[in-house]
DRENGULO-290546 format. One record per atom (N, C-alpha, C, O): residue in three letters; atom name; y, z, x. Coordinates in steps of 0.02 Angstrom, whole numbers. Example, Ala and Ser with C-alpha at 12.3 -4.5 7.8 and 13.67 -1.06 7.14 Angstrom:
BEGIN
+------+------+--------+--------+--------+
! type ! atom !      y !      z !      x !
+------+------+--------+--------+--------+
!  ala !    N !   -284 !    390 !    660 !
!  ala !   CA !   -225 !    390 !    615 !
!  ala !    C !   -165 !    390 !    660 !
!  ala !    O !   -166 !    423 !    712 !
!  ser !    N !   -112 !    354 !    642 !
!  ser !   CA !    -53 !    357 !    684 !
!  ser !    C !      2 !    394 !    645 !
!  ser !    O !     57 !    402 !    670 !
+------+------+--------+--------+--------+
//
This chain:
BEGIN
+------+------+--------+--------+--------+
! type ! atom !      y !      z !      x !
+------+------+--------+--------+--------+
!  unk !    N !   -132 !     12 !   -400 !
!  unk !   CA !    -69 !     15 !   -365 !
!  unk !    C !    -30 !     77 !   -385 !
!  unk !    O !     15 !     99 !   -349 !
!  unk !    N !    -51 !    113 !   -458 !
!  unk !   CA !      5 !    153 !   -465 !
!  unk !    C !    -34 !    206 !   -432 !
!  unk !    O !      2 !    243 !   -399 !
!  unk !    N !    -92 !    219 !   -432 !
!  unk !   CA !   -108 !    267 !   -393 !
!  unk !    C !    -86 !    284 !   -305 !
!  unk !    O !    -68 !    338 !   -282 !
!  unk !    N !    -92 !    239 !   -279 !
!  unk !   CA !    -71 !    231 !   -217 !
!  unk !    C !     20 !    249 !   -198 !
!  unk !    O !     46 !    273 !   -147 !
!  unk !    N !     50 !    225 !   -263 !
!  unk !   CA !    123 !    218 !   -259 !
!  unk !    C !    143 !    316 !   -298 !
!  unk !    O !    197 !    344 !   -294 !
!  unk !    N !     83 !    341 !   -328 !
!  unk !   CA !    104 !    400 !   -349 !
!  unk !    C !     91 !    434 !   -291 !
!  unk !    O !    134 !    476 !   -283 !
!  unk !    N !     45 !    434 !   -241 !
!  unk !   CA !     26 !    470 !   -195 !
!  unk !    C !     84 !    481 !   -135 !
!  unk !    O !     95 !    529 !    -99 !
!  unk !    N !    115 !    421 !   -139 !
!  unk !   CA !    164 !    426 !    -87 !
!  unk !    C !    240 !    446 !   -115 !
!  unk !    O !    285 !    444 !    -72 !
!  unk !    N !    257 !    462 !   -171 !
!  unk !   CA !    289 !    481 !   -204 !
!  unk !    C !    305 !    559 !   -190 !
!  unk !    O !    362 !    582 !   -184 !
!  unk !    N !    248 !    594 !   -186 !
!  unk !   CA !    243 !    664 !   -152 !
!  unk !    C !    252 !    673 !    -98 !
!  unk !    O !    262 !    731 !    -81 !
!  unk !    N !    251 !    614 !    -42 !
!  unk !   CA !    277 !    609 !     35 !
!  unk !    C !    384 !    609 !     39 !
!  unk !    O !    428 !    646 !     61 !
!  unk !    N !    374 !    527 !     -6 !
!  unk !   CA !    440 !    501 !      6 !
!  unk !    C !    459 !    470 !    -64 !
!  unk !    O !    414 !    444 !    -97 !
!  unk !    N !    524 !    472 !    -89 !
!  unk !   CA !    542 !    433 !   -132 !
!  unk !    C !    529 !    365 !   -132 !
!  unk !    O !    532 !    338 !    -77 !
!  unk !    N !    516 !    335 !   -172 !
!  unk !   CA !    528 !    264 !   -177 !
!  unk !    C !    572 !    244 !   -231 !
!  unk !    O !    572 !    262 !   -290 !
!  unk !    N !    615 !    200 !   -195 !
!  unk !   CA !    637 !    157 !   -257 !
!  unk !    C !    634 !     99 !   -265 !
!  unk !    O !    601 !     72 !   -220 !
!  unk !    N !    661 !     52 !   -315 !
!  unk !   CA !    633 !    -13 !   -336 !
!  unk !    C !    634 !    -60 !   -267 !
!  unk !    O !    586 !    -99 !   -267 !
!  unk !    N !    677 !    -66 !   -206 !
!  unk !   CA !    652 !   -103 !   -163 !
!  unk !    C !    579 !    -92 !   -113 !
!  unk !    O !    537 !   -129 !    -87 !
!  unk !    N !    589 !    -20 !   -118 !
!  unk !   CA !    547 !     -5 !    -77 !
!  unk !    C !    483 !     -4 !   -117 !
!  unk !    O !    431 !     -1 !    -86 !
!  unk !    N !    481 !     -5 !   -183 !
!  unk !   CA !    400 !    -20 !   -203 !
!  unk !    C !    402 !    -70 !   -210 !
!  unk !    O !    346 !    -94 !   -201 !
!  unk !    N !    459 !   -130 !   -230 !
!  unk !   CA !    432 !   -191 !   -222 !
!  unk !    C !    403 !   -229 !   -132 !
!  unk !    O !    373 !   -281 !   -119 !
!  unk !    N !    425 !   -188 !    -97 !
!  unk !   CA !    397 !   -194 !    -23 !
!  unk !    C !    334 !   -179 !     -9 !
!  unk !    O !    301 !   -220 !     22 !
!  unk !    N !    307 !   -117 !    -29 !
!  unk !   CA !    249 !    -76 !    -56 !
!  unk !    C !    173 !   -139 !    -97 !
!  unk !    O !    119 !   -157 !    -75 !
!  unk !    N !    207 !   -150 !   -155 !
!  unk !   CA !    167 !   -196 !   -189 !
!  unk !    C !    169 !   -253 !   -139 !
!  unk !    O !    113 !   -259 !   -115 !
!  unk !    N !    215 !   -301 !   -110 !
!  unk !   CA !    186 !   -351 !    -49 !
!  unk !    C !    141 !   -323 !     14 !
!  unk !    O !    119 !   -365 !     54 !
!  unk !    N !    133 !   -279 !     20 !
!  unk !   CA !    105 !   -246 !     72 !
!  unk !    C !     29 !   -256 !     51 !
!  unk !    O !    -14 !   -292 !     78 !
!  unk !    N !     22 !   -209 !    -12 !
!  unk !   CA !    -38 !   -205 !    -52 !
!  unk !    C !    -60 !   -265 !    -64 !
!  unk !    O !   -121 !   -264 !    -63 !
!  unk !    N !    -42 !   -312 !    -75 !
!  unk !   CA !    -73 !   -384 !   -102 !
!  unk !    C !    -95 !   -419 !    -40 !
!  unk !    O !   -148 !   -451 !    -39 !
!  unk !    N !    -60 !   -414 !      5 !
!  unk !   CA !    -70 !   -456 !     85 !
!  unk !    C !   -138 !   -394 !    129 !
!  unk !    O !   -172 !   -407 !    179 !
!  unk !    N !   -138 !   -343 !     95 !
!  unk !   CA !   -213 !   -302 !    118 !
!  unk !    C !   -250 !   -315 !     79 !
!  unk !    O !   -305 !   -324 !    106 !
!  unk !    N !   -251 !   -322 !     24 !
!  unk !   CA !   -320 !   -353 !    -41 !
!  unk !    C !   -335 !   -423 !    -61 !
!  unk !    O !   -377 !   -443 !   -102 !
!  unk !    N !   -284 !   -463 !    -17 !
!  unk !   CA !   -299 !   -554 !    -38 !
!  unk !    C !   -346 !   -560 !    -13 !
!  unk !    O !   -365 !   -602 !    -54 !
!  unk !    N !   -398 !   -557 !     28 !
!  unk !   CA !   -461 !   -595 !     40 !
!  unk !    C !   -499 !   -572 !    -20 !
!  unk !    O !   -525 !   -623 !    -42 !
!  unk !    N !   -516 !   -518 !    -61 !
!  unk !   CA !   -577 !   -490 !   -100 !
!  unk !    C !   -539 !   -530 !   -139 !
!  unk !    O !   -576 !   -576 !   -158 !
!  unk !    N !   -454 !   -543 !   -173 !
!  unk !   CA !   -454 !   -599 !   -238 !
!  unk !    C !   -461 !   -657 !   -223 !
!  unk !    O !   -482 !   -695 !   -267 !
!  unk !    N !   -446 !   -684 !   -157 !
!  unk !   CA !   -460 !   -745 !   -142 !
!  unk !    C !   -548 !   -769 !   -145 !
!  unk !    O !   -564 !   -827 !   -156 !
!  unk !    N !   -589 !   -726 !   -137 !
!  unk !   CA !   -649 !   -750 !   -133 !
!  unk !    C !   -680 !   -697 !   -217 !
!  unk !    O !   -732 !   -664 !   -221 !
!  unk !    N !   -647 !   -703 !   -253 !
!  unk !   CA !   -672 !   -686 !   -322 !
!  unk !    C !   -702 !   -630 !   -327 !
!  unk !    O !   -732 !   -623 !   -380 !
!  unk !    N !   -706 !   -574 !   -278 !
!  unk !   CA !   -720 !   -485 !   -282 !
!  unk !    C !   -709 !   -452 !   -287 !
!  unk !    O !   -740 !   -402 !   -269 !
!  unk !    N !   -637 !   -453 !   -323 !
!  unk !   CA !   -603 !   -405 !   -339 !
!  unk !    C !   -538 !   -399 !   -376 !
!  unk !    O !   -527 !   -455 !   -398 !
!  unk !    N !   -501 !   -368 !   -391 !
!  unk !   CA !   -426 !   -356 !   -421 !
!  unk !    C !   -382 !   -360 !   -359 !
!  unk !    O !   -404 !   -341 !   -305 !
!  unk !    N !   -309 !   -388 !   -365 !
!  unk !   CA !   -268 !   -370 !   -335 !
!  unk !    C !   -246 !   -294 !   -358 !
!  unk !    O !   -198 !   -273 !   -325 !
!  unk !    N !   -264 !   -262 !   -394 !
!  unk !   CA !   -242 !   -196 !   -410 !
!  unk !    C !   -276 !   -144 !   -398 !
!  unk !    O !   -271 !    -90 !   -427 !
!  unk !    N !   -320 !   -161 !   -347 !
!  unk !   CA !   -375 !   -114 !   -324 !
!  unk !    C !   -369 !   -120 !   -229 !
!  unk !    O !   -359 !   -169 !   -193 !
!  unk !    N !   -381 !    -52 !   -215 !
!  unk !   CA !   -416 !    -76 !   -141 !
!  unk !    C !   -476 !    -30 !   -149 !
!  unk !    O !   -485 !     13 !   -192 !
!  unk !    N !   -518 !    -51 !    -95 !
!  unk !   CA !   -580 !    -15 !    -88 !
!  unk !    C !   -538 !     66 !    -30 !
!  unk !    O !   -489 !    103 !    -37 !
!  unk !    N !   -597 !     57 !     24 !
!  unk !   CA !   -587 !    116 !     46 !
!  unk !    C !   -578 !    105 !    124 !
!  unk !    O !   -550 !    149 !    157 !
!  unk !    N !   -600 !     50 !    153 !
!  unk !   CA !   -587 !    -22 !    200 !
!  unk !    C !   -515 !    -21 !    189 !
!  unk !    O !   -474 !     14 !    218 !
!  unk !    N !   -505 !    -63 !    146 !
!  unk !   CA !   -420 !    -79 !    130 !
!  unk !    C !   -375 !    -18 !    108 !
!  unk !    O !   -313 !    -22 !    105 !
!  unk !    N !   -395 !     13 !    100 !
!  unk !   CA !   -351 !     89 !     93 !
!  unk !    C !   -342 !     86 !    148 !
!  unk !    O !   -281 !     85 !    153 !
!  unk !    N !   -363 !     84 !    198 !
!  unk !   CA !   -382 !    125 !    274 !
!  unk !    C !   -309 !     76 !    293 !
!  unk !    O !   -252 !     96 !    305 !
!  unk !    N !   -333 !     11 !    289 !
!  unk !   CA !   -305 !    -49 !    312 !
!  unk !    C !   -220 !    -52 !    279 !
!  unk !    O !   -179 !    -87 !    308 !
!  unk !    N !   -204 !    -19 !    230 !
!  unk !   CA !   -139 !    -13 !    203 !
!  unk !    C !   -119 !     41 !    240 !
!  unk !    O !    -83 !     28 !    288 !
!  unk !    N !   -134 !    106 !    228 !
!  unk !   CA !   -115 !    168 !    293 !
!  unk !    C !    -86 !    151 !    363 !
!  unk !    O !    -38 !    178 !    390 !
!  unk !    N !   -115 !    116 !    379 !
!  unk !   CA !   -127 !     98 !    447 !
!  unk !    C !    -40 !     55 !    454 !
!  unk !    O !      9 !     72 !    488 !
!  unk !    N !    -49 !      3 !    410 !
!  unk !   CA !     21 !    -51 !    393 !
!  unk !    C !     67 !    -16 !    388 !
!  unk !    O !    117 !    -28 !    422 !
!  unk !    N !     64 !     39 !    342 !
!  unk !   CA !    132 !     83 !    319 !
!  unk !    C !    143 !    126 !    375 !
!  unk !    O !    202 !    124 !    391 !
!  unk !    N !    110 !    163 !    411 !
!  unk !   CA !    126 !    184 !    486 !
!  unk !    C !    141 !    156 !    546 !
!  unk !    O !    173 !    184 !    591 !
!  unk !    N !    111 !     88 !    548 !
!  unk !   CA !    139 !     25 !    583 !
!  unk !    C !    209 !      7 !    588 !
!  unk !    O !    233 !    -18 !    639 !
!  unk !    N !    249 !     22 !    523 !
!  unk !   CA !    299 !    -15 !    503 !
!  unk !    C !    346 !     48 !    500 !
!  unk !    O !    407 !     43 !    507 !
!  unk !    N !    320 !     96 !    491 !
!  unk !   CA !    359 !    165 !    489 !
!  unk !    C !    383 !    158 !    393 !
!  unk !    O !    437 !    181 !    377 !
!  unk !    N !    348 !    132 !    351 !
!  unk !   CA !    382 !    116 !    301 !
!  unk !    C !    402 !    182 !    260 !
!  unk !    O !    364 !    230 !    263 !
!  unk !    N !    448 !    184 !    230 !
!  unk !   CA !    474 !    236 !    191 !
!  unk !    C !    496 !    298 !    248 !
!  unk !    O !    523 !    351 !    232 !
!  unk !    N !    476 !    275 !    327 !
!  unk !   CA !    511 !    349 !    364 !
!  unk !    C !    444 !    381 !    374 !
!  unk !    O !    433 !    423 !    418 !
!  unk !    N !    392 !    355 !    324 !
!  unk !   CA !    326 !    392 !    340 !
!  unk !    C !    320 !    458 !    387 !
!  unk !    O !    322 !    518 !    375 !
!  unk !    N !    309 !    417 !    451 !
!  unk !   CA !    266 !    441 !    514 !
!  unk !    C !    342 !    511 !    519 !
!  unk !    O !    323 !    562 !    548 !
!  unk !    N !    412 !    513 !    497 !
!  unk !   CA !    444 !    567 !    476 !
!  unk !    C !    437 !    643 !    453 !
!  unk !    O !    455 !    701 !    462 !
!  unk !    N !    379 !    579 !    401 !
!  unk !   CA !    353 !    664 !    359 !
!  unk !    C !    298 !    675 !    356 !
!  unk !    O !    274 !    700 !    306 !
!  unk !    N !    245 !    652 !    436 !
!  unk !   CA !    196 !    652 !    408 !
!  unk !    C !    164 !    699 !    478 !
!  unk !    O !    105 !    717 !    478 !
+------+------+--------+--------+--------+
//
Protein backbone atom coordinates (compact mmCIF):
# COMPACT_ATOMS: atom_id res chain seq x y z
CA UNK A 1 0.00 0.00 0.00
CA UNK A 2 2.73 2.42 0.71
CA UNK A 3 4.06 1.91 -2.52
CA UNK A 4 1.01 2.60 -4.44
CA UNK A 5 0.14 5.63 -2.00
CA UNK A 6 3.92 6.98 -2.70
CA UNK A 7 3.35 6.79 -6.37
CA UNK A 8 0.44 8.95 -6.33
CA UNK A 9 1.92 11.32 -4.08
CA UNK A 10 4.02 12.59 -7.12
CA UNK A 11 0.59 13.08 -9.04
CA UNK A 12 -1.54 14.63 -6.09
CA UNK A 13 -1.31 15.27 -2.47
CA UNK A 14 -2.91 13.15 -0.17
CA UNK A 15 -4.01 13.66 3.05
CA UNK A 16 -5.25 11.61 5.93
CA UNK A 17 -8.88 11.45 4.46
CA UNK A 18 -8.01 10.92 1.26
CA UNK A 19 -5.61 7.94 2.02
CA UNK A 20 -7.89 6.66 4.32
CA UNK A 21 -10.33 6.55 1.12
CA UNK A 22 -7.35 5.21 -0.88
CA UNK A 23 -6.70 2.23 1.60
CA UNK A 24 -10.77 1.28 1.29
CA UNK A 25 -10.43 1.34 -2.30
CA UNK A 26 -7.32 -0.97 -2.10
CA UNK A 27 -8.88 -3.55 0.17
CA UNK A 28 -12.34 -3.78 -1.84
CA UNK A 29 -9.76 -4.48 -5.15
CA UNK A 30 -7.67 -7.24 -3.19
CA UNK A 31 -10.59 -8.98 -0.99
CA UNK A 32 -11.13 -11.94 -3.12
CA UNK A 33 -7.10 -13.16 -3.13
CA UNK A 34 -7.56 -12.58 1.09
CA UNK A 35 -10.78 -13.95 1.11
CA UNK A 36 -9.75 -17.18 -0.60
CA UNK A 37 -6.25 -17.39 1.34
CA UNK A 38 -3.72 -15.98 -1.73
CA UNK A 39 -2.64 -13.32 -0.71
CA UNK A 40 -2.01 -10.04 1.55
CA UNK A 41 -4.37 -7.30 1.79
CA UNK A 42 -1.18 -5.24 1.34
CA UNK A 43 -0.33 -6.40 -1.93
CA UNK A 44 -1.97 -6.22 -5.39
CA UNK A 45 -0.79 -8.21 -8.23
CA UNK A 46 -0.72 -6.60 -11.62
CA UNK A 47 -4.64 -7.65 -12.49
CA UNK A 48 -5.55 -5.61 -9.41
CA UNK A 49 -3.23 -2.79 -9.99
CA UNK A 50 -4.92 -2.47 -13.31
CA UNK A 51 -8.29 -2.88 -11.41
CA UNK A 52 -7.42 0.00 -8.74
CA UNK A 53 -6.30 2.53 -11.73
CA UNK A 54 -9.22 1.99 -13.38
CA UNK A 55 -11.47 2.80 -9.77
CA UNK A 56 -9.38 5.87 -9.10
CA UNK A 57 -10.17 7.26 -12.66
CA UNK A 58 -13.69 6.07 -12.34
CA UNK A 59 -14.22 8.15 -9.37
CA UNK A 60 -11.96 10.99 -10.49
CA UNK A 61 -10.30 10.39 -7.00
CA UNK A 62 -7.80 12.91 -5.81
CA UNK A 63 -8.78 15.16 -9.22
CA UNK A 64 -6.70 12.43 -10.90
CA UNK A 65 -7.93 12.38 -14.51
CA UNK A 66 -6.87 16.59 -13.70
CA UNK A 67 -3.42 15.78 -13.74
CA UNK A 68 -3.23 13.14 -15.71
Amino acid sequence: MIHSRLGLIRITPLGDNLVHQLQGIFSFVTRKKVQNGLGRSEEADFAEFLLLMKQLLDINFAKLKDKT
